[in-house]
C-alpha positions in Angstrom: 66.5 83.4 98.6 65.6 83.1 94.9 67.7 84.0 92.3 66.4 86.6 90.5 68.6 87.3 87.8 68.8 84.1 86.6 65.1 83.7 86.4 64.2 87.3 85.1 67.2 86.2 82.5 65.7 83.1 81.5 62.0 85.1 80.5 63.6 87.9 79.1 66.5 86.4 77.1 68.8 88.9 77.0 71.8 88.4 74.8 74.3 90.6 77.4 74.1 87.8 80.3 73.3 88.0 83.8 75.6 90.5 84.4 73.5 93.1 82.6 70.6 92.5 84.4 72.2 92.9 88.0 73.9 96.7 87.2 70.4 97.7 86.0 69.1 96.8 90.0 72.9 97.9 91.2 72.3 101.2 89.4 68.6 101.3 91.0 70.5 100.9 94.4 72.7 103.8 94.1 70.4 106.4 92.5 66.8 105.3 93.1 64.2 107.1 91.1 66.4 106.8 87.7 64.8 106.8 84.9 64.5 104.0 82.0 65.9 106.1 79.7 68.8 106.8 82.0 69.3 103.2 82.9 69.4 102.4 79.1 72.2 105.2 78.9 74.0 103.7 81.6 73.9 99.9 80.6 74.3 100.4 76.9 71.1 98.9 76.4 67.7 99.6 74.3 65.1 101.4 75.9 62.6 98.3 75.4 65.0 95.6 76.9 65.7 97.8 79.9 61.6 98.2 80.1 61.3 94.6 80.3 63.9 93.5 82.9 62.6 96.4 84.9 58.7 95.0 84.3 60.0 91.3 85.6 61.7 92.9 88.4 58.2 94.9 89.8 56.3 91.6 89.1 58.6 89.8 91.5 58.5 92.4 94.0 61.9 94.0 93.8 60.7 97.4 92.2 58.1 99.9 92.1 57.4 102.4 89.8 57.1 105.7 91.6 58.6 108.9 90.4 61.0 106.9 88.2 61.9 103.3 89.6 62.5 102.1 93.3 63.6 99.3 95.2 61.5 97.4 97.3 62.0 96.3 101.0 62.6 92.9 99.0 64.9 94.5 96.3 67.3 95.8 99.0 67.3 92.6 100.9 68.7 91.0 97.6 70.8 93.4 96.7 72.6 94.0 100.3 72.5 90.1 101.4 72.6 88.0 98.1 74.7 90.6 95.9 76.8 92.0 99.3 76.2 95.2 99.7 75.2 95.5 102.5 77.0 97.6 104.8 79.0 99.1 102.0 80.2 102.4 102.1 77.9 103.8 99.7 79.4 107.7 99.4 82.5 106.3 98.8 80.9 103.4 96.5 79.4 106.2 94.5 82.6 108.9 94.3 84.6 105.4 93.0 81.3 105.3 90.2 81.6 109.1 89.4 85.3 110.1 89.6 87.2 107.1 89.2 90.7 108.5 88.8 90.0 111.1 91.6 92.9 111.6 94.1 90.2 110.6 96.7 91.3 110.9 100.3 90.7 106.9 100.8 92.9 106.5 97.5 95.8 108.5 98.7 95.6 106.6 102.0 95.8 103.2 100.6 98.4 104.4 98.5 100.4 105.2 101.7 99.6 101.9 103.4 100.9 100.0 99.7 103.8 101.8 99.1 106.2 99.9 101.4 104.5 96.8 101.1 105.0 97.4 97.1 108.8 98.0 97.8 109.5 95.0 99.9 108.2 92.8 97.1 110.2 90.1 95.3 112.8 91.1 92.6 111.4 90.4 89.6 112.0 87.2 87.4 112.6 88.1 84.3 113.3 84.9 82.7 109.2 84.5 83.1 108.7 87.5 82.3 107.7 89.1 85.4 107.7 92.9 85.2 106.2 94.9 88.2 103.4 97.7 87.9 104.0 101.0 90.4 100.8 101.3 93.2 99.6 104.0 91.5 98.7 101.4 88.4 97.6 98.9 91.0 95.0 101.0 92.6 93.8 102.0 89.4 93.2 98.3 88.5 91.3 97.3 91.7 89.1 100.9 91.0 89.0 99.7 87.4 87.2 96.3 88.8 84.5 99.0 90.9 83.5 100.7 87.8 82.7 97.5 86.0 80.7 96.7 89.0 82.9 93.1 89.6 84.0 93.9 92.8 81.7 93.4 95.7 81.0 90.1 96.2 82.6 88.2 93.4 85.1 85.4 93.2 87.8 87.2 91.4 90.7 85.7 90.2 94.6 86.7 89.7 95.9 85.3 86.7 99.4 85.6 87.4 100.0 88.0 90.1 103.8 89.5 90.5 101.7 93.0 90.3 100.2 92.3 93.6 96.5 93.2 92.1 94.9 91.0 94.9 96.6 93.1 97.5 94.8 96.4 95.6 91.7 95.0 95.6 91.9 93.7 99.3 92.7 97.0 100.8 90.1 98.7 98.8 87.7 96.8 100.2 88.8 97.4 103.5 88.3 101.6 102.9 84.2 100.0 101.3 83.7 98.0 104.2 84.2 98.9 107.9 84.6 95.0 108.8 86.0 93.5 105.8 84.3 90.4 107.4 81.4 91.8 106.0 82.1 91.5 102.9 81.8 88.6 100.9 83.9 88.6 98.1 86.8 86.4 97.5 89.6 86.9 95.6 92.1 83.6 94.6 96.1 84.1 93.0 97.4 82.0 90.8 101.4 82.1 90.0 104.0 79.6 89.3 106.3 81.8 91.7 106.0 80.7 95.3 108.1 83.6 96.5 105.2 85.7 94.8 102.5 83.7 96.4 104.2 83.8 100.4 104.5 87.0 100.1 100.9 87.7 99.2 99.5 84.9 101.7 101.8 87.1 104.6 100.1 90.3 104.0 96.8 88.6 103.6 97.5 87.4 106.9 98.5 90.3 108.6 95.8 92.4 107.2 92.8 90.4 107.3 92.2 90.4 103.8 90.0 87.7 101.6 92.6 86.4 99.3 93.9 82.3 99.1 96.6 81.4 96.8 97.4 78.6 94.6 100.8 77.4 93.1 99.9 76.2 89.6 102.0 76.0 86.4 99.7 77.6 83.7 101.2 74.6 81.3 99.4 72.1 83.0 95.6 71.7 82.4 93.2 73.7 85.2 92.5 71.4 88.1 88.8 70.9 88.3 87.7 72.2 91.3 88.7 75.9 89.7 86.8 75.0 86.6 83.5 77.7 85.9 83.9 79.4 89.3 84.5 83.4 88.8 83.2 86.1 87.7 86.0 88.0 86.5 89.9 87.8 86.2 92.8 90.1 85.9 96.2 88.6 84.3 99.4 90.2 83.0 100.6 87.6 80.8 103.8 87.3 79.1 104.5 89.3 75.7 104.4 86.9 73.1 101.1 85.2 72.2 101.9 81.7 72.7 102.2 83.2 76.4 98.6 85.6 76.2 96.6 83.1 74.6 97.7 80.4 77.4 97.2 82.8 80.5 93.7 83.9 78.6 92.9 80.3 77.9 93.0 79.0 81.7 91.3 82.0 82.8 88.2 81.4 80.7 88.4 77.9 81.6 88.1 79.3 85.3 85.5 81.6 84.3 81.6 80.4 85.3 79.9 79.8 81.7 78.1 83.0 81.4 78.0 86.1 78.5 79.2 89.3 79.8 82.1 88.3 82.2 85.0 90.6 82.3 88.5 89.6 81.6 91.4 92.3 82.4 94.0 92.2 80.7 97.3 94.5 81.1 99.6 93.9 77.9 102.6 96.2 76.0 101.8 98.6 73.5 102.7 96.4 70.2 102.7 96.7 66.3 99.4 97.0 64.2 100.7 93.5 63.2 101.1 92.3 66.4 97.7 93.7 67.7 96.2 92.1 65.1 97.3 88.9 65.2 95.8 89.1 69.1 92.3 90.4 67.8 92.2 87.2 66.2 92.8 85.0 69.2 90.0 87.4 70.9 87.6 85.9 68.0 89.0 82.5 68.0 88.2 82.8 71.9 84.8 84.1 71.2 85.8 87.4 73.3 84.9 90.8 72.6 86.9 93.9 72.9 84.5 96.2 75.5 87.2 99.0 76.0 91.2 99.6 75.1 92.7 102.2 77.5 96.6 102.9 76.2 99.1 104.1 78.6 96.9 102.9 81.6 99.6 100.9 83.3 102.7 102.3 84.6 105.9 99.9 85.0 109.1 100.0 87.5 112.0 99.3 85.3 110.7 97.9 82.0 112.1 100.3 79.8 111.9 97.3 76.8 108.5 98.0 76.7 108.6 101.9 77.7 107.3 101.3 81.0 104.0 101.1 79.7 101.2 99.4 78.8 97.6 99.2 77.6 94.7 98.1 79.5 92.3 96.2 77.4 88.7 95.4 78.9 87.2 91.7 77.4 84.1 90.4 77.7 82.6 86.3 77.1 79.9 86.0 74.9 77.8 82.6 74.8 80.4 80.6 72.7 83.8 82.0 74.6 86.2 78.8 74.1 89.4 78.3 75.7 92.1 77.3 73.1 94.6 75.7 75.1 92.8 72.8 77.3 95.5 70.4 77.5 99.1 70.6 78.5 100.8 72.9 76.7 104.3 72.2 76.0 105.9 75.0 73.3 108.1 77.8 74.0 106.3 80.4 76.2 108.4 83.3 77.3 110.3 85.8 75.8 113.4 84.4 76.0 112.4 81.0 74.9 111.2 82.6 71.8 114.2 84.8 71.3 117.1 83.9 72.6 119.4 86.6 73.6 123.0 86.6 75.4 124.4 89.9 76.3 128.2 90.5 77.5 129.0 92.5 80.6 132.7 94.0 81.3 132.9 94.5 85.3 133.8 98.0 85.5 136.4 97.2 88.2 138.3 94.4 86.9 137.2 94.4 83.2 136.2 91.0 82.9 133.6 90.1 80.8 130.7 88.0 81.6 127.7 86.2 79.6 124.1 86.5 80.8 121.3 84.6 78.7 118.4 81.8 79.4 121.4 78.9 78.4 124.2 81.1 80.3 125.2 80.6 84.1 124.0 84.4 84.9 120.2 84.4 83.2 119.8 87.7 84.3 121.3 90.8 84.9 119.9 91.0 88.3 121.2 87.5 88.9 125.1 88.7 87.9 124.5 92.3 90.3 123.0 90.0 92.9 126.0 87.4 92.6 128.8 90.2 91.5 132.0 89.6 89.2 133.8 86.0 89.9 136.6 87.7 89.6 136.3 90.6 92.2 132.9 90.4 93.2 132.3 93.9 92.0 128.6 94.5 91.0 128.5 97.2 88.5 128.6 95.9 85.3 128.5 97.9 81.4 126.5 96.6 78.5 128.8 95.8 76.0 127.2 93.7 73.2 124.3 91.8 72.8 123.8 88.6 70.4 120.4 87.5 69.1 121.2 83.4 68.4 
């Protein structure tokens, strides 16, 4: 079947990308008979571009005008079998659209179904700074990807995925689709962590859901078969920059060459100085900042960052860049940049113990996990801490 989009985009020349043009027909689909001047509202766009995509859609057949604008037998074939829709759950498409943060029924049920699945994950590695969002946060992500219509059938990727977004998004689908076989997007994880990544691949497994994984070390350069393949991503990265503008910087590389692409990205609450300092690798990226959402994520025991963080919406533009395309070979993680080694007396025995990045204990987890070498006792107190 033609493309449609890319043609009407290439006549009409719209600055906002493909992307633009498909929600004005998605938003056609779900409330035919809108108006122009509602579909403008909607799409953030003026009331004369919206009038000529519409006009290039009716002269290829996808629309008629009739009492505001319709969809064609032709129109919903494209939309349902080349965009997959079809067999979507549309009430439930459409209460996602209009109450997004709703305690639907479907979203309390999937909540029930993640919550011991979320539990059973892997302990977090916080030497990679690994940090791991509650289910309520996940959900909200994968309902995040709905509004933004970059759900249904895109090729979403997981930039970094200790949160276990993919999972969200899978079982989502499954509460949109009665045969998640019908549906026909894909969604690929990429982590350096293979304990992350076989855990994922078992549930994937077990629940029939459309995720593959990769094991990739963001250091290394992109391998070329994930070069300009998705339409959207999600990462997490670590809190420094060196670690945001690498995990951003593969992403866009994975990213298909196209204005209008979303990039989520979860990231800490930081310093005017600090945010600053990441608007300007947004420019130098040739991103935009669509939407900032503070306090949108919710963490299990991050209290260095106050368990939480802000979600902040990107989009490409027609000269996004990535700024890392070799190897990258710096200091990345927090405790590469700052070096910390904190002393812990057993509160048995009252030895003390060292855990830092250079110590035998990196973490405290590791020394709970392991217990005193002394007694094996594994409650420890914080008794100083040394910045070197």
């Amino acid at each position: 079947m033609c493309n449609y989009i890319q043609k009407i985009n290439r006549n009409v020349k719209i600055e906002e990308g493909n992307k633009a043009i498909e929600n004005i027909l998605l938003n056609i689909y779900f409330k035919e008979g809108i108006s122009t001047k509602e579909l403008a509202r909607n799409n953030l766009l003026p009331i004369p571009v919206v009038a000529a995509i519409k006009r290039e859609f009716i002269k290829d057949g996808l629309l008629i005008q009739d009492r505001g604008v319709r969809l064609t037998r032709e129109g919903r074939d494209f939309i349902e079998n080349e965009l997959g829709f079809k067999k979507i759950n549309k009430n439930l498409y459409m209460k996602l659209l209009m109450e997004p943060w709703k305690e639907h029924k479907e979203i309390i049920e999937i909540k029930e179904e993640l919550n011991t699945i979320f539990k059973n994950r892997p302990q977090v590695d916080v030497t990679i700074d690994q940090s791991k969002c509650n289910v309520d946060t996940a959900i909200k992500r994968a309902v995040l990807c709905v509004k933004n219509h970059n759900l249904i059938g895109k090729k979403i990727l997981c930039v970094g995925d200790d949160d276990l977004i993919s999972i969200a998004l899978g079982f989502l689908l499954k509460k949109l689709f009665n045969d998640v076989s019908d549906c026909s997007t894909s969604i690929t994880v990429m982590d350096i962590d293979s304990r992350i990544l076989n855990y994922i691949e078992g549930i994937a497994v077990e629940k029939a859901l459309p995720i593959k994984c990769e094991e990739l070390d963001f250091r290394r350069q992109l391998p070329k078969e994930f070069r300009n393949q998705f339409d959207c991503f999600f990462t997490d990265p670590p809190y420094t920059l060196q670690g945001m503008n690498l995990f951003l910087s593969r992403g866009i590389e994975a990213l298909k060459a196209e204005s209008g692409l979303a990039i989520f990205l979860s990231y800490a609450h930081k310093s005017p100085d600090f945010e600053l300092a990441m608007q300007k690798c947004f420019v130098n990226m040739g991103l935009t900042v669509s939407e900032i959402t503070v306090r949108f994520n919710t963490y299990e025991g991050a209290g260095i960052i106050g368990n939480t963080g802000q979600m902040i919406i990107l989009k490409t533009t027609s000269i996004s860049k990535t700024l890392i395309e070799s190897s990258y070979e710096g200091a990345l993680y927090t405790g590469e940049l700052k070096t910390t080694v904190r002393s812990y007396k057993c509160k048995k025995c009252g030895e003390i113990m060292k855990v830092g990045i250079s110590e035998k204990f990196k973490t405290i987890e590791d020394l709970k996990s392991k217990g005193c070498y002394k007694c094996n006792h594994q409650v420890f107190e914080l008794m100083k801490k040394t910045s070197i």
